[in-house]
N, C-alpha and C positions, 0 to 999 in steps of 0.2 A: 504493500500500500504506500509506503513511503517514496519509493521507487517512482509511483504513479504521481505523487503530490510535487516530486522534484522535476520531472517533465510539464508539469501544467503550468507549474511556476513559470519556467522557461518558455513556453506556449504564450503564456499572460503578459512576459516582460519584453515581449520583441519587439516592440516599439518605442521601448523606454529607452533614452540616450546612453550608452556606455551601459548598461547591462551585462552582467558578466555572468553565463550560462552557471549552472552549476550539475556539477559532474556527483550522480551517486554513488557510495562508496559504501559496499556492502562490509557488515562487521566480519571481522576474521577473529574475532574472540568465543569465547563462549558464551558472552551472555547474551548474543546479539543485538547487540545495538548495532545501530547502522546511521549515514547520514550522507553530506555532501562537502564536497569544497568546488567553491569557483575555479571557472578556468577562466584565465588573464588575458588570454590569444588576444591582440586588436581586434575589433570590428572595421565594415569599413567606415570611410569617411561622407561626410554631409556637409555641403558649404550651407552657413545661414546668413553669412556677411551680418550678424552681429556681436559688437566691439568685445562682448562680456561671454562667447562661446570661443570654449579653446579645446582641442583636441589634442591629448597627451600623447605622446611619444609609445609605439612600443605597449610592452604589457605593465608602464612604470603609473605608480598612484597618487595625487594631489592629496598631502597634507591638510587638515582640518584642524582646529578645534575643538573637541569635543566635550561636551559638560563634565567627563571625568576623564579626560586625560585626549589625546590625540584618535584621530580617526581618519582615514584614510575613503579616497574614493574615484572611478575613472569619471565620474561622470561631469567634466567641465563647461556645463550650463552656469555660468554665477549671476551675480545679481548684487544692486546696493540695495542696503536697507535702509529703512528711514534715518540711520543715522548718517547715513554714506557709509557705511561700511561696509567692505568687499564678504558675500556672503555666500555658502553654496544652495543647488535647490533645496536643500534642509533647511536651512535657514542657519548653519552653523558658519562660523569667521573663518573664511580661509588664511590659513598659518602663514604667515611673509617676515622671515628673521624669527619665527616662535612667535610672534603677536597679530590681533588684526589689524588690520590695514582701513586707515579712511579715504576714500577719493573723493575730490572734489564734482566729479561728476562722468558720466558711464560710458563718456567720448575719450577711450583710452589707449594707448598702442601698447600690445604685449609682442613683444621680443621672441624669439625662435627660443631663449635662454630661460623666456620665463618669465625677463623683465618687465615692470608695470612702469608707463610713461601714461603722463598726465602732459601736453604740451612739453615743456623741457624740463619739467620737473620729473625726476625716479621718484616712485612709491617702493621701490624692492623688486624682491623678484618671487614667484610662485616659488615651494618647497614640494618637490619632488623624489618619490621616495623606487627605485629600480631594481631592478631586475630582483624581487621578491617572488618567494616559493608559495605557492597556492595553501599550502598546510602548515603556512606560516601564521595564517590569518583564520579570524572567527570572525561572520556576521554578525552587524550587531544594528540592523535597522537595512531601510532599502535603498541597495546602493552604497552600504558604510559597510567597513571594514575596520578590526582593530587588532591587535599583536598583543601577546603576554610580554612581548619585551622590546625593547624603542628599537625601531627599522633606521638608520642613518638616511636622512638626507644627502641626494646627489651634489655633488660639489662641482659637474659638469653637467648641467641642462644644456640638451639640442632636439630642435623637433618637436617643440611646441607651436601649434596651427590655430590660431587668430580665426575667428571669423568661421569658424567649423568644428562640428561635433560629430562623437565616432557614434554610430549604428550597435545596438545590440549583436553579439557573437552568436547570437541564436541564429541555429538554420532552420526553419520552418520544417522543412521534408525529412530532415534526421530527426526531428525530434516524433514527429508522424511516425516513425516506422519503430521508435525507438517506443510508441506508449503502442503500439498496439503489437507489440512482438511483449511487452512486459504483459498487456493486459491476456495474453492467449495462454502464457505463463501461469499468470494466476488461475485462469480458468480448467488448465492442467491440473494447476497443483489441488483447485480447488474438487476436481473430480476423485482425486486419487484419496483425498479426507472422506468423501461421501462412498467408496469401494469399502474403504479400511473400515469405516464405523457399522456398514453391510455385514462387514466380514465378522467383527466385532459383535454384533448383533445376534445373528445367524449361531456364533457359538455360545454364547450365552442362553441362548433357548434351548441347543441340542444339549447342553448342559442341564436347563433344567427338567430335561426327560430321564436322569436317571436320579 
């Protein structure tokens, strides 16, 4: 069943900007737990020629914020808030030097690097966190990502894209073939429960004939 919730997921988020599929990961323990981790692969790209949409680099993540500690995320939609402050679609500060950033208004040039230009004034630069392992991270909201232990900031941004947002990594037709090869699965497994309890059954009666 889990299996089926983490494909619909995927199903339900493919239009969401920067979406990061998530891959099931069945338990190899005994007590079966099971669950998923994201996969980072880029999506493609989407020009929307607005100033405050940036398309990250790669499978690398945009530093946040977050109410208890740092949060991570691909999805570089931002936005000011009524304070002016640089903020993601959460509504959380994007990180620039470890703090939020105010601009004075949302006519901005960002840098290949990252850099935030207000006319000739620097704001800093976006914090960018690379080449991170998939099961390095826990979900912790949609779209957020967080680490048991601080990821370093890249100290070389390139390849950040102004003016354009990456596409969901969902492929629509893999994931089709992926819920209904699961769902035929269960319907297997589910037949072989209803033999076994037949079977189950059947000897319990011829038991009670003696």
């Amino acid at each position: 069943m889990q299996q089926v919730e983490v494909v619909g997921n995927n199903l339900a988020n493919i239009n969401t900007p920067a979406f990061s599929r998530h891959i099931y990961i069945a338990s190899q323990q005994t007590d079966g737990a099971s669950g998923s981790q994201p996969d980072l692969s880029p999506g493609t790209l989407l020009s929307t020629n607005r100033a405050l949409d940036v398309a990250l680099p790669g499978g690398s993540l945009l530093k946040l914020l977050g109410h208890a500690g740092a949060v991570y995320t691909r999805n570089g939609r931002l936005f000011l808030d009524a304070q002016g402050q640089l903020v993601s679609a959460q509504g959380l500060p994007v990180s620039v030097g470890g703090s939020p950033v105010n601009l004075p208004s949302s006519e901005v040039r960002i840098d290949s690097d990252g850099t935030i230009w207000s006319g000739q004034d620097r704001f800093g630069q976006l914090e960018l966190v690379e080449n991170t392992t998939a099961n390095s991270l826990r979900v912790v909201g949609a779209g957020l990502f967080a680490s048991d232990f601080p990821l370093p900031v890249s100290s070389t941004v390139s390849g950040v894209r102004q003016g354009m947002l990456e596409n969901s990594n969902v492929d629509a037709a893999y994931e089709m073939v992926k819920l209904m090869a699961t769902m035929r699965q269960m319907e297997a497994s589910q037949k072989i429960i209803q033999a076994y309890d037949g079977m189950m059954s059947e000897a319990l009666s011829n038991l009670g004939q003696f």
